[in-house]
N, CA, C and O atoms as a GROMACS GRO file, in nm:
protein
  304
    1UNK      N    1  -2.640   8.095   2.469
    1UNK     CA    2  -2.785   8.086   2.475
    1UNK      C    3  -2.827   7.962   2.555
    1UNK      O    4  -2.914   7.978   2.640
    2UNK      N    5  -2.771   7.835   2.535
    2UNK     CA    6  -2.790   7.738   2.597
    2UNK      C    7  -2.764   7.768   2.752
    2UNK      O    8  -2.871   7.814   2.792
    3UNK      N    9  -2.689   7.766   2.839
    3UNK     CA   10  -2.618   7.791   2.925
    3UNK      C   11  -2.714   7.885   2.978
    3UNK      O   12  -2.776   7.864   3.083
    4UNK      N   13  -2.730   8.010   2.892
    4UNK     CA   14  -2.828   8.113   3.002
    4UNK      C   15  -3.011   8.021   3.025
    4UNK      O   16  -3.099   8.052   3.105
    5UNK      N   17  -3.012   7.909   2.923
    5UNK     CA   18  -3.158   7.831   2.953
    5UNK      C   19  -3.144   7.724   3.024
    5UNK      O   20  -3.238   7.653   3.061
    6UNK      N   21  -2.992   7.700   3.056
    6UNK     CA   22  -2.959   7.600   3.135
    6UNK      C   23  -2.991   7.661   3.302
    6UNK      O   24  -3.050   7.586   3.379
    7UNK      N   25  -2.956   7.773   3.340
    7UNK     CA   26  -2.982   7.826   3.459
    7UNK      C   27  -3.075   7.938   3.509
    7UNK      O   28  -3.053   8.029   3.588
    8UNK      N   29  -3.193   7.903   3.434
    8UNK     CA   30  -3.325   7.911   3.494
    8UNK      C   31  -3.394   7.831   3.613
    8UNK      O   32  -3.442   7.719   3.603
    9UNK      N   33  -3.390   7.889   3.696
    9UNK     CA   34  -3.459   7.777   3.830
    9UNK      C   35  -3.583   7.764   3.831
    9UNK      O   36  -3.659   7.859   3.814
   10UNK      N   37  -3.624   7.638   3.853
   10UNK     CA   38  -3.714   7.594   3.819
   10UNK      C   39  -3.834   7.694   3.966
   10UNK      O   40  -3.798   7.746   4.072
   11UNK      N   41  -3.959   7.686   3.910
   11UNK     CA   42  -4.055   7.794   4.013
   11UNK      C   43  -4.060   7.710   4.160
   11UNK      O   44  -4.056   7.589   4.180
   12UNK      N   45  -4.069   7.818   4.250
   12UNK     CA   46  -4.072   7.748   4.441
   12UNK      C   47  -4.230   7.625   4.413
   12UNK      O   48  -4.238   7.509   4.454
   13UNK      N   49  -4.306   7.681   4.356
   13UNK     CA   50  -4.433   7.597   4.334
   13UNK      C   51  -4.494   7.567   4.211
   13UNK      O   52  -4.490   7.621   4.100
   14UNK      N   53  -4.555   7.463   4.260
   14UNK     CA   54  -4.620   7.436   4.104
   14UNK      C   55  -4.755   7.425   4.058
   14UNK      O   56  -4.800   7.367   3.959
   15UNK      N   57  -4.829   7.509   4.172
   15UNK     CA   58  -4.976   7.549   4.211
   15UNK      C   59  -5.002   7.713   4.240
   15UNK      O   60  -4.912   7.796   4.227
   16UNK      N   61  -5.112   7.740   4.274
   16UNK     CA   62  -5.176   7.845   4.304
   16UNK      C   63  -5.323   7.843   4.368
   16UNK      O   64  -5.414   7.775   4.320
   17UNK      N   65  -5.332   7.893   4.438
   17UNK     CA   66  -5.505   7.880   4.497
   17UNK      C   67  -5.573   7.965   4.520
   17UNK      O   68  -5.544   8.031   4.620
   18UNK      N   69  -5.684   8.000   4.447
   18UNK     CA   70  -5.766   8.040   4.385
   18UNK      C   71  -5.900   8.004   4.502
   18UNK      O   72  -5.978   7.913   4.475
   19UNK      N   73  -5.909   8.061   4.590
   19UNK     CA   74  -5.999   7.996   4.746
   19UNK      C   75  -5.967   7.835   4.756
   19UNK      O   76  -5.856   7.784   4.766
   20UNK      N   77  -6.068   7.783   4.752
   20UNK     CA   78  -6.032   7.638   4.829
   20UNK      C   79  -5.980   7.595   4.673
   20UNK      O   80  -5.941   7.478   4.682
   21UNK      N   81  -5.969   7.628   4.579
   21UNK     CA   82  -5.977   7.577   4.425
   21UNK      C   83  -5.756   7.593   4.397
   21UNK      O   84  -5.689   7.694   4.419
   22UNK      N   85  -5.713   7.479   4.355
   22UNK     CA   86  -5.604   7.491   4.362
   22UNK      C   87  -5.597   7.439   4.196
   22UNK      O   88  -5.625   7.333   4.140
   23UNK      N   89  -5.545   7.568   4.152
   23UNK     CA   90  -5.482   7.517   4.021
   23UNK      C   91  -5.315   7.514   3.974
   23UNK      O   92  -5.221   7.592   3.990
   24UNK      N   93  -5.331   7.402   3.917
   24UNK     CA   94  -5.162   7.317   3.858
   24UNK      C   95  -5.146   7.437   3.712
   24UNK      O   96  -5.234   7.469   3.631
   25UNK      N   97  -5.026   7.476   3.718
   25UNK     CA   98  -4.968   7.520   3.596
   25UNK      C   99  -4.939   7.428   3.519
   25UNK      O  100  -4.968   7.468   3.406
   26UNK      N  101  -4.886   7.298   3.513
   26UNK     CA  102  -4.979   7.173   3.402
   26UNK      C  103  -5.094   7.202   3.370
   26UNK      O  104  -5.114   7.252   3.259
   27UNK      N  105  -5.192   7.181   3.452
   27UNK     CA  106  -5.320   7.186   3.381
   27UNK      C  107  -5.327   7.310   3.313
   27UNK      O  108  -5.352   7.301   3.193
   28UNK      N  109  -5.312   7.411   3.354
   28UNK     CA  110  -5.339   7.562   3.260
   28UNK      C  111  -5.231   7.499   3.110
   28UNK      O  112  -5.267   7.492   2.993
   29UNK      N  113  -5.163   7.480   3.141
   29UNK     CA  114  -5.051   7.436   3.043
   29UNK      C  115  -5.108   7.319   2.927
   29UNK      O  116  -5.076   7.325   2.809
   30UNK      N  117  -5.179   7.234   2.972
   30UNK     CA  118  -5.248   7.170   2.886
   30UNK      C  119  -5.365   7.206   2.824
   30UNK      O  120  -5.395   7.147   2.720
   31UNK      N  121  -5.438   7.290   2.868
   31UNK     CA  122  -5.560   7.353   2.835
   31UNK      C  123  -5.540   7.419   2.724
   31UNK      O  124  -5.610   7.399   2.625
   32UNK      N  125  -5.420   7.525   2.724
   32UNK     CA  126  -5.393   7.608   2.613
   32UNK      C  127  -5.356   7.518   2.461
   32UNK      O  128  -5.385   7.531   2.342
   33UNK      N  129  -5.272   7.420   2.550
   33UNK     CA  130  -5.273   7.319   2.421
   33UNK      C  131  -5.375   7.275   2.358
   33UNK      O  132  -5.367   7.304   2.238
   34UNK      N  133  -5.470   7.216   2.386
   34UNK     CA  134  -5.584   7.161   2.360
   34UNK      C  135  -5.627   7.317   2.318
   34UNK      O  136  -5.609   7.307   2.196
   35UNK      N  137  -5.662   7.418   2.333
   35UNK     CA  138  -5.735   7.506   2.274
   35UNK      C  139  -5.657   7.568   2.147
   35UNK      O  140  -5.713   7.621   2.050
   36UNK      N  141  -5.504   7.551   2.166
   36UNK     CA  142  -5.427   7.592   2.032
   36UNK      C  143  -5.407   7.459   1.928
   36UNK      O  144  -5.345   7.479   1.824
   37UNK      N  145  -5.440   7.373   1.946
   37UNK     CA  146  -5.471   7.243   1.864
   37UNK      C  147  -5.598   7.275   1.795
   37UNK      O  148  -5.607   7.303   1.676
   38UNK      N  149  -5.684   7.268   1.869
   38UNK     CA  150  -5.824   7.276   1.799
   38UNK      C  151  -5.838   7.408   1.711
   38UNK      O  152  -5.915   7.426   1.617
   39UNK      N  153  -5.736   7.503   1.770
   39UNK     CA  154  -5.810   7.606   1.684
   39UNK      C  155  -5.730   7.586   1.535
   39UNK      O  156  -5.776   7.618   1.425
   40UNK      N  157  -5.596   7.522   1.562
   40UNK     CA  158  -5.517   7.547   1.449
   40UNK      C  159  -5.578   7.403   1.339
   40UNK      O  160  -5.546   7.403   1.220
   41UNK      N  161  -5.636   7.327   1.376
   41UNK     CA  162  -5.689   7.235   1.304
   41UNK      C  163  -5.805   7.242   1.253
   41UNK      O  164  -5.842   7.183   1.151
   42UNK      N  165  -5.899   7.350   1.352
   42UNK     CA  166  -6.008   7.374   1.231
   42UNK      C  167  -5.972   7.490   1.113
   42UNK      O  168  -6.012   7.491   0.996
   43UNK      N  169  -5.918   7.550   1.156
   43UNK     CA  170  -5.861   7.630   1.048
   43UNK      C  171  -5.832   7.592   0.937
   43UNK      O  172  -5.874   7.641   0.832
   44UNK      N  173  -5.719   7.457   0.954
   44UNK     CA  174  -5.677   7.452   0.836
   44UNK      C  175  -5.796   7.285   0.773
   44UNK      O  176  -5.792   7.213   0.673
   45UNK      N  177  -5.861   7.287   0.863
   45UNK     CA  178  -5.937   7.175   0.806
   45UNK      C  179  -6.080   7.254   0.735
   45UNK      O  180  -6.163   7.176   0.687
   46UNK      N  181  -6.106   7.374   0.728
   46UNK     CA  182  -6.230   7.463   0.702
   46UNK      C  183  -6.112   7.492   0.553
   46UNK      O  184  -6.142   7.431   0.450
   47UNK      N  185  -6.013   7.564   0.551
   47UNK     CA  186  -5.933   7.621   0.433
   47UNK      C  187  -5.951   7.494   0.315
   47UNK      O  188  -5.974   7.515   0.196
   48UNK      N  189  -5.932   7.332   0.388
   48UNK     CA  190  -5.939   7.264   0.239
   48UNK      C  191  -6.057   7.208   0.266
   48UNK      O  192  -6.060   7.090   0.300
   49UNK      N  193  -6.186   7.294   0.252
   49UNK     CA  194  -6.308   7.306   0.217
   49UNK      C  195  -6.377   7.161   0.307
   49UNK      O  196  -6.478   7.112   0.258
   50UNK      N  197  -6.326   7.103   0.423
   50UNK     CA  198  -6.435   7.045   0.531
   50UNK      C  199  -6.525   7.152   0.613
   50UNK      O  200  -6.538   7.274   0.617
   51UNK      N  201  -6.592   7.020   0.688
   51UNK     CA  202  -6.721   7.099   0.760
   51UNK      C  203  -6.676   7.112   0.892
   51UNK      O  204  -6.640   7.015   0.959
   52UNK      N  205  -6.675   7.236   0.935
   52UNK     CA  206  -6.615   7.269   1.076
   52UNK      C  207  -6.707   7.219   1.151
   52UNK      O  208  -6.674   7.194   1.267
   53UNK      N  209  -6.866   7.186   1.102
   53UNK     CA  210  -6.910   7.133   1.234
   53UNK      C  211  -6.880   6.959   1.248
   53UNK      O  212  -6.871   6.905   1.358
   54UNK      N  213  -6.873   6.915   1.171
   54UNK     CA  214  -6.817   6.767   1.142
   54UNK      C  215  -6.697   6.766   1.226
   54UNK      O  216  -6.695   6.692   1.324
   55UNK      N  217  -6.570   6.858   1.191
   55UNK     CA  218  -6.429   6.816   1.293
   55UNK      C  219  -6.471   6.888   1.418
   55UNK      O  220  -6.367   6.902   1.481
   56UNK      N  221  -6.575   6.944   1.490
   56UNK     CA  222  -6.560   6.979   1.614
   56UNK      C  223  -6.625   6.867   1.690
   56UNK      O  224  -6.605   6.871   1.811
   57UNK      N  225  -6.720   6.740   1.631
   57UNK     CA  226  -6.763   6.643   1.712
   57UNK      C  227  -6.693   6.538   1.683
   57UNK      O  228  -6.733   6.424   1.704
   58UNK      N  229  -6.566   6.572   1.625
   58UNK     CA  230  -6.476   6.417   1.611
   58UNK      C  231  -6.352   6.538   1.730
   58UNK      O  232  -6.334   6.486   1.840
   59UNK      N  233  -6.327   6.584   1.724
   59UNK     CA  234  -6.228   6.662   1.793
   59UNK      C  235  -6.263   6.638   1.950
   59UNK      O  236  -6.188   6.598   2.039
   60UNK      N  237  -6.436   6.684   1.959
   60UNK     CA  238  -6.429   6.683   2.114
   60UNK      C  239  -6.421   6.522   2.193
   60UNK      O  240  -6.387   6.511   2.310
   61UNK      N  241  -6.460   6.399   2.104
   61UNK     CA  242  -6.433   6.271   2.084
   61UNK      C  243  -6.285   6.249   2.150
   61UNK      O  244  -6.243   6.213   2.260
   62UNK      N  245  -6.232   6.286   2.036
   62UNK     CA  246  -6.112   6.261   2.064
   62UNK      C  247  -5.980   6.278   2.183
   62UNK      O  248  -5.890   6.204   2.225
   63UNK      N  249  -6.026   6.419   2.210
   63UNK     CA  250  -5.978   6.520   2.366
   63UNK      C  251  -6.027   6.422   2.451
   63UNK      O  252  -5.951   6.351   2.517
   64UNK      N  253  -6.145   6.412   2.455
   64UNK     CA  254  -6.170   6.323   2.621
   64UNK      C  255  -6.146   6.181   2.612
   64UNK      O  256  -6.128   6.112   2.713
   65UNK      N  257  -6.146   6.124   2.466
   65UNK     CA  258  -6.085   5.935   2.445
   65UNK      C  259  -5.902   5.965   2.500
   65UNK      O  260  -5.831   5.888   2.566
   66UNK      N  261  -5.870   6.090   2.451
   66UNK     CA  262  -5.721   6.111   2.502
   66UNK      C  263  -5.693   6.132   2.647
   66UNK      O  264  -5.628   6.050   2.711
   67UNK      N  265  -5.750   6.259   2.708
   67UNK     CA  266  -5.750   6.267   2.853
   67UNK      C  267  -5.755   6.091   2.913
   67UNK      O  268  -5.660   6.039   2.973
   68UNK      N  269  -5.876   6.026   2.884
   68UNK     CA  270  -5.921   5.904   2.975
   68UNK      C  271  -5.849   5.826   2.963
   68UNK      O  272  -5.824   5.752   3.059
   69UNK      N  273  -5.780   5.808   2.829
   69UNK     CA  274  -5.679   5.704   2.780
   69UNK      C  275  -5.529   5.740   2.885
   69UNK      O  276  -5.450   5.660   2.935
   70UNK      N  277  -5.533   5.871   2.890
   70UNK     CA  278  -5.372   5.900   2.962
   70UNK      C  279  -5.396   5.908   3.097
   70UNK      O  280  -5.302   5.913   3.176
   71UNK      N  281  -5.528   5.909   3.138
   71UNK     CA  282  -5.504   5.860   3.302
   71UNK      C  283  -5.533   5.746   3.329
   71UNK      O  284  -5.492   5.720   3.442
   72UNK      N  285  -5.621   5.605   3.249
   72UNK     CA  286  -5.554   5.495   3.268
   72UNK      C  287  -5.473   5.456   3.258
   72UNK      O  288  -5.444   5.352   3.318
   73UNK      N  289  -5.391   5.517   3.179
   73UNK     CA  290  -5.216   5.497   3.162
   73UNK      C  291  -5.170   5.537   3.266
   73UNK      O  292  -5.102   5.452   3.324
   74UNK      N  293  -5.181   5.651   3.324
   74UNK     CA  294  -5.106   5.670   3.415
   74UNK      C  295  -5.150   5.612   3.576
   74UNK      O  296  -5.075   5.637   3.670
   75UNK      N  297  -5.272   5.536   3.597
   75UNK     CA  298  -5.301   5.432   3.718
   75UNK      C  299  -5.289   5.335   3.724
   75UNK      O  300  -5.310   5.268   3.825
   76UNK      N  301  -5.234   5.277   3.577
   76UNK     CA  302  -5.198   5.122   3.589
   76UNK      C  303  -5.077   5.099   3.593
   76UNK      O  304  -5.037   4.983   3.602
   0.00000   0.00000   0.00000
């Protein structure tokens, strides 16, 4: 099993373009994250009886303090 995941080649590109609009399979790749985070956290933050509208304005807080935080990280 290892071995057959060992020799997967990696894709010729790591974009696509969409007219002048070029999108990164990272970014699609992070997006889903961020949308399978949020969903799986309000879920289980609504089940032990919080206010889903309360964790969606600390959540969206948080996504863009994270994004901004990891690209000053990554320009300095």
């Amino acid at each position: 099993m290892i071995i057959a995941l060992l020799s997967i080649p990696s894709p010729p590109s790591n974009a696509f373009d969409i007219g002048p609009l070029v999108v990164h399979y990272y970014g699609i790749l992070m997006g889903v994250a961020v949308l399978v985070g949020f969903a799986i956290t309000t879920r289980r933050y609504e089940r032990f009886g919080g206010d889903p509208q309360q964790l969606e304005r600390i959540l969206l807080w948080a996504i863009a303090i994270g994004f901004l935080g990891a690209r000053l990280a990554f320009i300095s």
